[in-house]
MOPAC internal coordinates of N, CA, C and O (Angstrom, degrees):
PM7 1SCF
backbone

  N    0.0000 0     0.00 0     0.00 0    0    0    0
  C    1.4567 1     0.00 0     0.00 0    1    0    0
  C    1.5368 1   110.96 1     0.00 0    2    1    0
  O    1.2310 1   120.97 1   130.43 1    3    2    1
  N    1.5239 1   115.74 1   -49.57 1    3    2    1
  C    1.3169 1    94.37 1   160.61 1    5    3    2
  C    1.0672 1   147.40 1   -78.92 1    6    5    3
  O    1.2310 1   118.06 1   169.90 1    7    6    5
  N    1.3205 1   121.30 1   -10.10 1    7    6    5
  C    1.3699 1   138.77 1   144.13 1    9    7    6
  C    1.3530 1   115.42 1   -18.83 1   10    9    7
  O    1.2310 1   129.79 1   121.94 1   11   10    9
  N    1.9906 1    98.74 1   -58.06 1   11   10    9
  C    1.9819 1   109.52 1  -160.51 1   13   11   10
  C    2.1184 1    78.27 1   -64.93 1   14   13   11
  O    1.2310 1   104.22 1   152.23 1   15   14   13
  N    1.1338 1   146.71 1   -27.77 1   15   14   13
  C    1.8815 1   117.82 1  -111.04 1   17   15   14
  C    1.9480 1    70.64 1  -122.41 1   18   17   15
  O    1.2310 1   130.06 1   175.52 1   19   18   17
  N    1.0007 1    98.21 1    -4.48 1   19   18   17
  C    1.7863 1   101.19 1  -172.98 1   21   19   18
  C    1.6417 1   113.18 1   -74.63 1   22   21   19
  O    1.2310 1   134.63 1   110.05 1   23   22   21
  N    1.7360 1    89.31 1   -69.95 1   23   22   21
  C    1.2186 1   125.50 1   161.56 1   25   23   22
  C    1.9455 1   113.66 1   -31.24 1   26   25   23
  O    1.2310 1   127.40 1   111.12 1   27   26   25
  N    1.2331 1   103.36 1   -68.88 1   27   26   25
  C    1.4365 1   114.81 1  -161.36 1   29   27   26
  C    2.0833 1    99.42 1   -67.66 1   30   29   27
  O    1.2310 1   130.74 1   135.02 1   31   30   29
  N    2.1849 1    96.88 1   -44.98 1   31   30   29
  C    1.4231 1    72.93 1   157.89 1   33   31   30
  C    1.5873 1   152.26 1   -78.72 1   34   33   31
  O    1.2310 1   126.76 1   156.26 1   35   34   33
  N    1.5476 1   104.61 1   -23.74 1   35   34   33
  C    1.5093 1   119.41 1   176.13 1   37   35   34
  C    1.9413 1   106.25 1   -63.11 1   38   37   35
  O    1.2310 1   122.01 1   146.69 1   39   38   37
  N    1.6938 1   113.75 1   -33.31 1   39   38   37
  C    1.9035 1    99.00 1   157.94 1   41   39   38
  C    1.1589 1   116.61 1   -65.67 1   42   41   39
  O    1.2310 1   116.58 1   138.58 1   43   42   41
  N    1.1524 1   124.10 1   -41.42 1   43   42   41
  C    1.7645 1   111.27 1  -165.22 1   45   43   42
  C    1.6331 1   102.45 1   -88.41 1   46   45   43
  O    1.2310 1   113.39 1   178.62 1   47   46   45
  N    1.3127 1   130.10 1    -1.38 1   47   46   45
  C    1.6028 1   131.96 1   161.69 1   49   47   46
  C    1.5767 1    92.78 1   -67.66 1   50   49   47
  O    1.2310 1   119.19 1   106.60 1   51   50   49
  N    1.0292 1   119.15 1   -73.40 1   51   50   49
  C    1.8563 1   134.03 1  -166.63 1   53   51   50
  C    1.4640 1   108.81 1   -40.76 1   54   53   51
  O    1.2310 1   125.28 1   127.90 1   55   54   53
  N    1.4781 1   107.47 1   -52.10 1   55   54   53
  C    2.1499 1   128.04 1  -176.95 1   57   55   54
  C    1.4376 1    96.69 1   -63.79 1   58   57   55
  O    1.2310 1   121.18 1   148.40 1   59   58   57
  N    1.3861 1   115.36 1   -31.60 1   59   58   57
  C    1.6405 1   112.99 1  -161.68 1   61   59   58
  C    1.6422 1    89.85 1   -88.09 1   62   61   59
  O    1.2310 1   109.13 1   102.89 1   63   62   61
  N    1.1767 1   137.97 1   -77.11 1   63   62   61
  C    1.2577 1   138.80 1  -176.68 1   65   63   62
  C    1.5850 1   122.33 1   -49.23 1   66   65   63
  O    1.2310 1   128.35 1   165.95 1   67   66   65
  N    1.2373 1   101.52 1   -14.05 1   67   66   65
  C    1.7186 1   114.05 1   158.77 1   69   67   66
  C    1.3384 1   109.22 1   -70.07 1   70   69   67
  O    1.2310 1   118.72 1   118.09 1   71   70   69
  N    1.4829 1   120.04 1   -61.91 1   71   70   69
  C    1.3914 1   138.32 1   178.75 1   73   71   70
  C    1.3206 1    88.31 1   -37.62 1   74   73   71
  O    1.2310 1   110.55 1    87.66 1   75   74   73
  N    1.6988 1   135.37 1   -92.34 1   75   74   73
  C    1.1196 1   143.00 1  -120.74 1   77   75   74
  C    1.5427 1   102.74 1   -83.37 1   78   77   75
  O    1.2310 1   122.54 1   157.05 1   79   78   77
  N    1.0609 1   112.73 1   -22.95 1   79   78   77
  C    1.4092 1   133.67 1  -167.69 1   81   79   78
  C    2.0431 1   102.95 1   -82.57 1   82   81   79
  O    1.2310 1   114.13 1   145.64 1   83   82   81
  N    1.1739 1   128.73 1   -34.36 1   83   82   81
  C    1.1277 1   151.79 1   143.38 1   85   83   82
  C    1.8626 1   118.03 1   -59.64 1   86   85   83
  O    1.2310 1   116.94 1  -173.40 1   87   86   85
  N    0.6750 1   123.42 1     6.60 1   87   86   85
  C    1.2302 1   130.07 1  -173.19 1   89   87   86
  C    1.6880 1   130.43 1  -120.12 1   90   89   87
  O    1.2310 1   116.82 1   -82.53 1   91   90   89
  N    1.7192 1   123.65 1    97.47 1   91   90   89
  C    1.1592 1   103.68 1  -160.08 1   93   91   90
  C    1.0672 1   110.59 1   109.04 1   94   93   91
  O    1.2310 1   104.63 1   147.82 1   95   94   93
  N    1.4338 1   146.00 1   -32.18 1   95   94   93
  C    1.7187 1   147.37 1   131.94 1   97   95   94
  C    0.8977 1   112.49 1   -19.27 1   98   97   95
  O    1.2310 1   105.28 1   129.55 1   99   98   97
  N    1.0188 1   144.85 1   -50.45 1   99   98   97
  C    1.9752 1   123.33 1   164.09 1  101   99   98
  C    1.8935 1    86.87 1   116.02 1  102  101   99
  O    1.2310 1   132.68 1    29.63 1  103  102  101
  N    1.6355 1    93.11 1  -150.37 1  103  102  101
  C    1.5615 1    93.48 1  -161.61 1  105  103  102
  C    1.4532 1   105.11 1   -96.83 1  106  105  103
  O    1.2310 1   108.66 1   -12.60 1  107  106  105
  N    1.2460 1   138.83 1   167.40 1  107  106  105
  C    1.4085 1   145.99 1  -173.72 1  109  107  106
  C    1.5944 1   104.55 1   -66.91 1  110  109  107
  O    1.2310 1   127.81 1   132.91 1  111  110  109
  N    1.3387 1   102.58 1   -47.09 1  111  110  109
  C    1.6098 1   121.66 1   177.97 1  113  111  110
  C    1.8496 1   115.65 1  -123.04 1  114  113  111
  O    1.2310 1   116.19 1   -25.76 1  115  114  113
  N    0.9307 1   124.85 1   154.24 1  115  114  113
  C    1.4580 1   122.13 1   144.15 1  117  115  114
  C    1.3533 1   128.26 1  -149.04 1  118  117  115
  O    1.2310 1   122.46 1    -7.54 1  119  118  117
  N    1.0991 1   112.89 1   172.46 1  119  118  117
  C    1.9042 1   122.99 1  -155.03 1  121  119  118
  C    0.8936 1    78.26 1   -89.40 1  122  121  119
  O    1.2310 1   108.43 1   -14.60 1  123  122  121
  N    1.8984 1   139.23 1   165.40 1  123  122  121
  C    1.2819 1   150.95 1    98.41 1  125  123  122
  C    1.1158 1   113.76 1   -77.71 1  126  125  123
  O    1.2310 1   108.64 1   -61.85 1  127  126  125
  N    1.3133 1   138.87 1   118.15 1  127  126  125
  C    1.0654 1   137.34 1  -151.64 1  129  127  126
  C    2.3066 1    80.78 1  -126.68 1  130  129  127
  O    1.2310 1   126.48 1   -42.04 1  131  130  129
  N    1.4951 1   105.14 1   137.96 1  131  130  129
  C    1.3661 1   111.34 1   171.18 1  133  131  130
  C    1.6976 1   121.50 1  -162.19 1  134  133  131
  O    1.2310 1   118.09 1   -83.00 1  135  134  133
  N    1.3409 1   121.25 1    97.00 1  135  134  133
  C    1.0130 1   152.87 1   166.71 1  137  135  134
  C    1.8575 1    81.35 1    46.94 1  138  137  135
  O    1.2310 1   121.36 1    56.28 1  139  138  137
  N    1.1334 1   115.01 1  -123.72 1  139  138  137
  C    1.5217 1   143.17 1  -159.71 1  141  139  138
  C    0.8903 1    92.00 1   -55.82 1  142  141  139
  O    1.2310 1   115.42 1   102.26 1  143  142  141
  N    1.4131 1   126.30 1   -77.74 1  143  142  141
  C    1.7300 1   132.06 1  -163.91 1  145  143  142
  C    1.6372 1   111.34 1   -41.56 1  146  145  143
  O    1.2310 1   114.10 1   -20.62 1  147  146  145
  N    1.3247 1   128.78 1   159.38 1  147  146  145
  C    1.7482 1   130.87 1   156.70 1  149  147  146
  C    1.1115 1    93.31 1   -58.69 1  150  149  147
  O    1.2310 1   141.28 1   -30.05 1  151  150  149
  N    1.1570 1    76.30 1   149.95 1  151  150  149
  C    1.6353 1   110.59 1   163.02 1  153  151  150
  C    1.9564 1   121.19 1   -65.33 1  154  153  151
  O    1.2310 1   128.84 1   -48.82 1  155  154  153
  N    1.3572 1   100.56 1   131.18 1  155  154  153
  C    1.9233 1   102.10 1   178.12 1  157  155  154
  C    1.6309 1   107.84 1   -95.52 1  158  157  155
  O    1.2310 1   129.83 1   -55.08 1  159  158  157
  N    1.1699 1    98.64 1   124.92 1  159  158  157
  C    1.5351 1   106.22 1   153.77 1  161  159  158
  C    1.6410 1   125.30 1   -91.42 1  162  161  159
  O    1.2310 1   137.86 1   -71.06 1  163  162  161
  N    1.3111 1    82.99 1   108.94 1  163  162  161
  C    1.6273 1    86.15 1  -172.82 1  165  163  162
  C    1.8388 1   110.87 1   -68.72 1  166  165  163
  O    1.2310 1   114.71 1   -12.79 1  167  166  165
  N    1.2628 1   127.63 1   167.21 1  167  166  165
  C    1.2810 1   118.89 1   147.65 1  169  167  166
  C    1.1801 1   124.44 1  -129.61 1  170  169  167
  O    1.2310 1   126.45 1  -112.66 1  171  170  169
  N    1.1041 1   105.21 1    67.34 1  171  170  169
  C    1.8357 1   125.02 1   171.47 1  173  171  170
  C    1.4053 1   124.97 1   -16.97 1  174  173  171
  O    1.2310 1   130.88 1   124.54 1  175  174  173
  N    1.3844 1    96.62 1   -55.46 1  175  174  173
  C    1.7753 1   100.41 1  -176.64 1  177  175  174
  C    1.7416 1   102.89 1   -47.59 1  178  177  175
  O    1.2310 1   129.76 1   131.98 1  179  178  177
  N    1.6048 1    98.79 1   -48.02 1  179  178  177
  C    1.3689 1    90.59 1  -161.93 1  181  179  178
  C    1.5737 1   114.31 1   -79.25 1  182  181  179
  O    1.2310 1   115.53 1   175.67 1  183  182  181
  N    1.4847 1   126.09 1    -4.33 1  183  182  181
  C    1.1492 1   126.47 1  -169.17 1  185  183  182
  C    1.9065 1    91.10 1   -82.51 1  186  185  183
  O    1.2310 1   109.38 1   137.74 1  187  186  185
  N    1.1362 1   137.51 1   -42.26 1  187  186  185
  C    0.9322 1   145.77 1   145.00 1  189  187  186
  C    1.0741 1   117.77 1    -0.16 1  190  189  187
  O    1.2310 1   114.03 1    89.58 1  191  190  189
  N    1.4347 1   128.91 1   -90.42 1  191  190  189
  C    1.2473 1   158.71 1  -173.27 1  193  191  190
  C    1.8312 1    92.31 1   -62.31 1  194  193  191
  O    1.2310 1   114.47 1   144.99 1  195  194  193
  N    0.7716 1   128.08 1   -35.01 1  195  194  193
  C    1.7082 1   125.50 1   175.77 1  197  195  194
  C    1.3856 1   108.07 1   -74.21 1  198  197  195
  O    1.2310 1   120.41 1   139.82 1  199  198  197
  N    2.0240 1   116.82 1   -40.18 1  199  198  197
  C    1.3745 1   104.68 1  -177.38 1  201  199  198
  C    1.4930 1   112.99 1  -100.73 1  202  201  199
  O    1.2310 1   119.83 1  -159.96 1  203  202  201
  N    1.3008 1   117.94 1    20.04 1  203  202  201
  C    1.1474 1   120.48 1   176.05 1  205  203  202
  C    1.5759 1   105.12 1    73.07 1  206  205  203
  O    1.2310 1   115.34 1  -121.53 1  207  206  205
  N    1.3059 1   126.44 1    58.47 1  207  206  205
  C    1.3187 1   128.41 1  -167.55 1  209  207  206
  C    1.2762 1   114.98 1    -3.05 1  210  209  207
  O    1.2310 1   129.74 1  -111.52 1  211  210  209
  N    1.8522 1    98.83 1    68.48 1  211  210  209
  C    1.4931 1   105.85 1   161.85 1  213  211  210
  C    1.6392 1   108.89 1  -119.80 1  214  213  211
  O    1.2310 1   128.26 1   -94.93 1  215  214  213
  N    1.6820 1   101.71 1    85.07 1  215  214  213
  C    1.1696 1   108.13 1   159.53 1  217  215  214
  C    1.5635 1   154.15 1     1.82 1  218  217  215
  O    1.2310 1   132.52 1   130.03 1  219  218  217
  N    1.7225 1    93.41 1   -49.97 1  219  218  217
  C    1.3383 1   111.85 1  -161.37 1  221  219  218
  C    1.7071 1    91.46 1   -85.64 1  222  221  219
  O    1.2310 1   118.67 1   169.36 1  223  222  221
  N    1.3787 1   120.14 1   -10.64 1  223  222  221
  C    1.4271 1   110.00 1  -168.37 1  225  223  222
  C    1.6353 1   110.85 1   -64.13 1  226  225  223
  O    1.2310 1   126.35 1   162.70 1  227  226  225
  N    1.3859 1   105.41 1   -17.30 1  227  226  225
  C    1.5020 1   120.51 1   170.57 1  229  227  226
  C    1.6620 1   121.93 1  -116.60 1  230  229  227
  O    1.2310 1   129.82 1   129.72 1  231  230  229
  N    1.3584 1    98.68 1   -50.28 1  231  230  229
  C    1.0666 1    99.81 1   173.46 1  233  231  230
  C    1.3658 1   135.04 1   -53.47 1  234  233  231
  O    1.2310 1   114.36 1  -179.70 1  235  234  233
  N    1.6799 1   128.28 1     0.30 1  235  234  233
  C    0.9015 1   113.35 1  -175.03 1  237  235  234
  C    1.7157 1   128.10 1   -95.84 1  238  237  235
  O    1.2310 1   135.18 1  -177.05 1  239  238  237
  N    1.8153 1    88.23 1     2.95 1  239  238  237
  C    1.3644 1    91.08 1   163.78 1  241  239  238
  C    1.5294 1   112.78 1   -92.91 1  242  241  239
  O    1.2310 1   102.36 1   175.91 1  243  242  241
  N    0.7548 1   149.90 1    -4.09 1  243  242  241
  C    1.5563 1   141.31 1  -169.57 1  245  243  242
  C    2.2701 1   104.89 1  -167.70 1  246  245  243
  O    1.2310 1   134.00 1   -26.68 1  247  246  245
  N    0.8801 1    90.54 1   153.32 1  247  246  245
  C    1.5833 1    93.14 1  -173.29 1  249  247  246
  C    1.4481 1   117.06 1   -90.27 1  250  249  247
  O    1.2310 1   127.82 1    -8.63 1  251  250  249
  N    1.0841 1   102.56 1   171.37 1  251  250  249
  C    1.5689 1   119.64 1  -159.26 1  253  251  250
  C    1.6087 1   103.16 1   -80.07 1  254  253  251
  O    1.2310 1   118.40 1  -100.54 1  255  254  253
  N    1.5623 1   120.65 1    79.46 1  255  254  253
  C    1.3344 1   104.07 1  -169.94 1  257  255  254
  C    1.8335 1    99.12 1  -165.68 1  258  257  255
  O    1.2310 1   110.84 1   -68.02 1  259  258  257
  N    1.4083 1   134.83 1   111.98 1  259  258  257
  C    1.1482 1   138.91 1  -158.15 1  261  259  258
  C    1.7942 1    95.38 1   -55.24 1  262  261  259
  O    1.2310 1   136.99 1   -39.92 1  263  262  261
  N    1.5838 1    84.70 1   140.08 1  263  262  261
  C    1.6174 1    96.94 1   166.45 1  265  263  262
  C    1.7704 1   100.47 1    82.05 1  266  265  263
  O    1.2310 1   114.77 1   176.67 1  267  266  265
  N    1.3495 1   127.53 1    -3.33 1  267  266  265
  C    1.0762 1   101.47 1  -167.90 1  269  267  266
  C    1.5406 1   113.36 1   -87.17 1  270  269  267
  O    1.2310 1   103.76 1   128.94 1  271  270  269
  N    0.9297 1   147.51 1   -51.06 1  271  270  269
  C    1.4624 1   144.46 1   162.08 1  273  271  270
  C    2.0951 1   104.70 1    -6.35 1  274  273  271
  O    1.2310 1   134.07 1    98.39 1  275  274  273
  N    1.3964 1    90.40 1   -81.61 1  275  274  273
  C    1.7662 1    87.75 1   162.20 1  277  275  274
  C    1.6248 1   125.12 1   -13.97 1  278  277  275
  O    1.2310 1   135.79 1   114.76 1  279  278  277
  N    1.1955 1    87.05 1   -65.24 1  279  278  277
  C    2.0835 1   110.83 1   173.83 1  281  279  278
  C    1.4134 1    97.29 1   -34.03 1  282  281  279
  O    1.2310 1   138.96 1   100.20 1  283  282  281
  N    1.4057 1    80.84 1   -79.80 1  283  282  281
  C    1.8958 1    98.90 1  -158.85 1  285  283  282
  C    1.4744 1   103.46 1   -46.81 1  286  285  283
  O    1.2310 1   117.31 1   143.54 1  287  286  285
  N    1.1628 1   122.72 1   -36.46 1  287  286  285
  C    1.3444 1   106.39 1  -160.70 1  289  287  286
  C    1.4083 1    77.67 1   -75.71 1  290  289  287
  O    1.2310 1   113.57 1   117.45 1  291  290  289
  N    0.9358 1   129.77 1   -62.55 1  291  290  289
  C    1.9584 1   127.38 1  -146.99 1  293  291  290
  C    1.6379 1   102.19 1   -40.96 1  294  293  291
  O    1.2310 1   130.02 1   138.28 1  295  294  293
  N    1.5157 1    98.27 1   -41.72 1  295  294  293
  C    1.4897 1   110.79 1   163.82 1  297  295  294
  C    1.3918 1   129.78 1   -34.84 1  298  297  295
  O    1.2310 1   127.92 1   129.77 1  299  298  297
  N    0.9792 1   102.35 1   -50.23 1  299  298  297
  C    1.3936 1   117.06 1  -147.10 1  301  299  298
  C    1.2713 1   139.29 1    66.97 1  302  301  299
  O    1.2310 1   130.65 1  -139.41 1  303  302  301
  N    1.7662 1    97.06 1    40.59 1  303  302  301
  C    1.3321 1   110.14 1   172.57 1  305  303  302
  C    1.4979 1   134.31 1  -110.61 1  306  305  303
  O    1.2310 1   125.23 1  -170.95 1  307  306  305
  N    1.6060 1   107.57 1     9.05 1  307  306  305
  C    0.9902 1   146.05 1   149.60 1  309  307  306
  C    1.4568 1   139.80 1  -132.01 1  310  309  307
  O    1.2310 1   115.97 1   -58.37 1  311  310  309
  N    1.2589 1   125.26 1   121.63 1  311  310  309
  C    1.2694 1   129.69 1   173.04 1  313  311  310
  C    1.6452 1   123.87 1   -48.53 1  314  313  311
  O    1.2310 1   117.72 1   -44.74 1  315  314  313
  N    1.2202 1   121.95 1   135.26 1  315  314  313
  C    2.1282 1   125.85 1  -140.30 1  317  315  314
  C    1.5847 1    76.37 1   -73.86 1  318  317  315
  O    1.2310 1    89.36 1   123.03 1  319  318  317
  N    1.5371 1   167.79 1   -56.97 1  319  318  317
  C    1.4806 1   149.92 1   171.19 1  321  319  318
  C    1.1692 1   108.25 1   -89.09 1  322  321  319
  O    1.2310 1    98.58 1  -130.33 1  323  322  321
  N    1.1680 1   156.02 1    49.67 1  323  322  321
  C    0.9997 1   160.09 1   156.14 1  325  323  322
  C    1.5225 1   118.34 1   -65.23 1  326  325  323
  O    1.2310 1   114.18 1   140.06 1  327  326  325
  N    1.4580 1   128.62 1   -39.94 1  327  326  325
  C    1.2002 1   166.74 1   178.41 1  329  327  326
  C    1.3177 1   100.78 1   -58.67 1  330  329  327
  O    1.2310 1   121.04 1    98.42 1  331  330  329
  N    1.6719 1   115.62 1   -81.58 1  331  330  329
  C    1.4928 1   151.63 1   179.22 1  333  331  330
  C    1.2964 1    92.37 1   -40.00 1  334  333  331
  O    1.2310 1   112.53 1   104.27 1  335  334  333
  N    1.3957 1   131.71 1   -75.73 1  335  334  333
  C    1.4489 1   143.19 1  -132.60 1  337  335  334
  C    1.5335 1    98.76 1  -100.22 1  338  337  335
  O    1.2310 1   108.95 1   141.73 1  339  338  337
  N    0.9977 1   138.29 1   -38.27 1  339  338  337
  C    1.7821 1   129.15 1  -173.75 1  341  339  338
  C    1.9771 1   106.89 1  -109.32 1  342  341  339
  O    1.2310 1   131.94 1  -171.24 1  343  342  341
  N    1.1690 1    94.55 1     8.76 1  343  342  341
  C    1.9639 1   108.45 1  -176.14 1  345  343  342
  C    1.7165 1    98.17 1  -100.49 1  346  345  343
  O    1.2310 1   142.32 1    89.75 1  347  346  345
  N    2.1080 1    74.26 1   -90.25 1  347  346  345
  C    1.4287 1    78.06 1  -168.53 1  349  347  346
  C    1.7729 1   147.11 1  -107.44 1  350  349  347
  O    1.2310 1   131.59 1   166.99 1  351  350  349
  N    1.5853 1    95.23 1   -13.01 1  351  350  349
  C    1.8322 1   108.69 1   137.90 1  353  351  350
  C    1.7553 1   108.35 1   -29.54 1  354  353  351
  O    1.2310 1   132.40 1   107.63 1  355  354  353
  N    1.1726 1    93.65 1   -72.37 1  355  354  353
  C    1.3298 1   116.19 1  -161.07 1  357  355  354
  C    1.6777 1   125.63 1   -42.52 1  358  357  355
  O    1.2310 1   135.38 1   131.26 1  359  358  357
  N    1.7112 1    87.85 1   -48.74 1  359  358  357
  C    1.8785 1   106.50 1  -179.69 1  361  359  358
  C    1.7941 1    88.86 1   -82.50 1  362  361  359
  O    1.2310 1   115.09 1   119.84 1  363  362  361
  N    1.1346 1   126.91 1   -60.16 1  363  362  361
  C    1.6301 1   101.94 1   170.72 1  365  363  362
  C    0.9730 1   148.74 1   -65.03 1  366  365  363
  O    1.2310 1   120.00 1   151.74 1  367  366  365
  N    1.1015 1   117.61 1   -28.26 1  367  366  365
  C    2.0094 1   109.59 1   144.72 1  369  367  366
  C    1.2663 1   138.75 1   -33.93 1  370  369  367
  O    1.2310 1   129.90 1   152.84 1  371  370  369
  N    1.6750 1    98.52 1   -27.16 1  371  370  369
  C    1.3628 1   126.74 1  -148.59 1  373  371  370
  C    1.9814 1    81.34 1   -96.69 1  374  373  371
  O    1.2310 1   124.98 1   115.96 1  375  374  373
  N    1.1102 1   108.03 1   -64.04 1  375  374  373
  C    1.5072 1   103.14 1  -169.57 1  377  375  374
  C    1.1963 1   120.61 1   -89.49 1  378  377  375
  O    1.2310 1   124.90 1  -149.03 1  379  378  377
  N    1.5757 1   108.19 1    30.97 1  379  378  377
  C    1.5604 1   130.22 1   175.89 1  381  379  378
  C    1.6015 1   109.28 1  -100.05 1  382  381  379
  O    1.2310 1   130.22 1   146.37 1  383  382  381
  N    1.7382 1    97.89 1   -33.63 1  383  382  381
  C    1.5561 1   112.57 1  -177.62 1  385  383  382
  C    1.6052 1   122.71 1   -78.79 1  386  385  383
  O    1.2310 1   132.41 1   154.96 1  387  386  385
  N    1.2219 1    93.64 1   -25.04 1  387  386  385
  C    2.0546 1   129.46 1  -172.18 1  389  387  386
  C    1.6406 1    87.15 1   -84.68 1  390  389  387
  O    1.2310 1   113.17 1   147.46 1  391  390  389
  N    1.4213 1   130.51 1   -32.54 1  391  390  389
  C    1.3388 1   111.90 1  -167.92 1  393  391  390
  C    1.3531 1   122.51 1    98.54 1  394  393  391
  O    1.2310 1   125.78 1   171.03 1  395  394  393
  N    1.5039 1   106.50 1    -8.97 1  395  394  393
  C    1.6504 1   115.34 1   172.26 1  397  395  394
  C    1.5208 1   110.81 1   -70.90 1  398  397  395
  O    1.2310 1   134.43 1   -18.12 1  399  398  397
  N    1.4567 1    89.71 1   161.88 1  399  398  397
  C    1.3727 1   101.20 1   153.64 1  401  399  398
  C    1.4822 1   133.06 1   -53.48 1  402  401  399
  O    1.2310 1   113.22 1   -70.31 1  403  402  401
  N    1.1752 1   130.42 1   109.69 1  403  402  401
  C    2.0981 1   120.24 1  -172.08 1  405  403  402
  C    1.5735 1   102.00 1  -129.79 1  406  405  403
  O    1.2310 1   113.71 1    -5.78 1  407  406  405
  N    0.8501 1   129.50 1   174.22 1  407  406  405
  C    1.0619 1   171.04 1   146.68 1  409  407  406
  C    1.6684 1   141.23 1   -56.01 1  410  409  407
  O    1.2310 1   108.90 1   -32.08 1  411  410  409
  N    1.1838 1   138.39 1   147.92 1  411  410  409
  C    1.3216 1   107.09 1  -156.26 1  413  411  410
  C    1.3147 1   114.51 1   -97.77 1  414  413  411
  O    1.2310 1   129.93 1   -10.68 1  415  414  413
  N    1.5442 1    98.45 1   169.32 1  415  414  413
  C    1.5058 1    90.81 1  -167.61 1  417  415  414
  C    1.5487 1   115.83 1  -145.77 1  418  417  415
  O    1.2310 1   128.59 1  -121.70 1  419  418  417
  N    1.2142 1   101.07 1    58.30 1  419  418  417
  C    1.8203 1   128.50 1  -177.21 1  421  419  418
  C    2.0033 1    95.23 1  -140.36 1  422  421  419
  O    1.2310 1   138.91 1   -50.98 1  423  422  421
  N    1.1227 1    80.93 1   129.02 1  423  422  421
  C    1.5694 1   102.16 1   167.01 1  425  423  422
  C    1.5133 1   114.95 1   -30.73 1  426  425  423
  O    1.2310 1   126.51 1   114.36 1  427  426  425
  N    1.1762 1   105.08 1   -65.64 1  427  426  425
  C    1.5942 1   128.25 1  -172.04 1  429  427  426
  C    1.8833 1   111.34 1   -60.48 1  430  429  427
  O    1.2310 1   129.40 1   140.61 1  431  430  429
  N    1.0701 1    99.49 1   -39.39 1  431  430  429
  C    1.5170 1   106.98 1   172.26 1  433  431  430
  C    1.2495 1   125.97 1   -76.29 1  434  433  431
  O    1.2310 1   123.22 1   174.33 1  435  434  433
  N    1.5223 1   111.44 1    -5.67 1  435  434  433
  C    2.2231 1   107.74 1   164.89 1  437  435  434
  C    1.4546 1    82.71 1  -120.04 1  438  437  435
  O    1.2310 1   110.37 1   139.00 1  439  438  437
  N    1.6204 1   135.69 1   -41.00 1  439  438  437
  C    1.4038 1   117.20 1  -173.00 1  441  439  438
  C    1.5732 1   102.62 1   -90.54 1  442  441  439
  O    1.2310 1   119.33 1   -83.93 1  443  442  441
  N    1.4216 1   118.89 1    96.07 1  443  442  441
  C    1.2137 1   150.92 1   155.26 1  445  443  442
  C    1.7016 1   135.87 1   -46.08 1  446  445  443
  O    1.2310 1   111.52 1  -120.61 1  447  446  445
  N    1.1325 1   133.58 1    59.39 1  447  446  445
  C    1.4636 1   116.08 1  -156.80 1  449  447  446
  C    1.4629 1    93.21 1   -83.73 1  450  449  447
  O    1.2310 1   132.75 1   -31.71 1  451  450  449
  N    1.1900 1    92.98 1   148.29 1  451  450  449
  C    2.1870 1   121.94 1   179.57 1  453  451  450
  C    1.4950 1    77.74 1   -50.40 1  454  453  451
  O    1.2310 1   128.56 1   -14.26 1  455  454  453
  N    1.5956 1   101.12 1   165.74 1  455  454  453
  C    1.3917 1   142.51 1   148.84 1  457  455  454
  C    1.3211 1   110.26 1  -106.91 1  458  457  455
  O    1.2310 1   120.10 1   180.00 1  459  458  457

């Protein structure tokens, strides 16, 4: 019997910290959507998983909440590359120089127009 009360609690400790642990990651992908230029598909999950889901490496300009970058700028609480240019130019250049793997870092190469 204590065996079963062990068991049943040490899964629902594990399911719960799965749950919570999943929770608050944002979207798998997202649009950047910017006036003239195509549109960027970000891939978040994986930028994540590169910074060790440390949030703040971006997040600390603008908050964790869809559409907000858009906002802010409409705001005027961010500058229209502001985002682009001190984020993510920036962190890939950076791990271009280190010898890592990065990402690109010309306009034209995340803003994509169809063929």
């Amino acid at each position: 019997m204590k065996k079963t009360v062990f068991l049943v609690t040490l899964i629902f400790v594990i399911g719960l910290a799965v749950y919570v642990s999943a929770q608050g990651k944002g979207s798998e992908t997202v649009i950047f959507e910017k006036g003239r230029m195509p549109a960027v598909t970000f891939p978040h999950h994986m930028h994540q998983q590169e910074l060790n889901n440390d949030c703040t490496a971006c997040h600390d300009l603008f908050p964790m909440k869809d559409g907000i970058i858009k906002e802010m700028i409409t705001q005027e609480k961010l500058k229209k590359q502001q985002v682009m240019n001190s984020k993510c130019v920036k962190c890939h250049k950076d791990r271009k120089k280190e010898g890592l793997a990065a990402g690109p870092t010309k306009c034209t190469d995340c803003h994509v127009r169809s063929k």
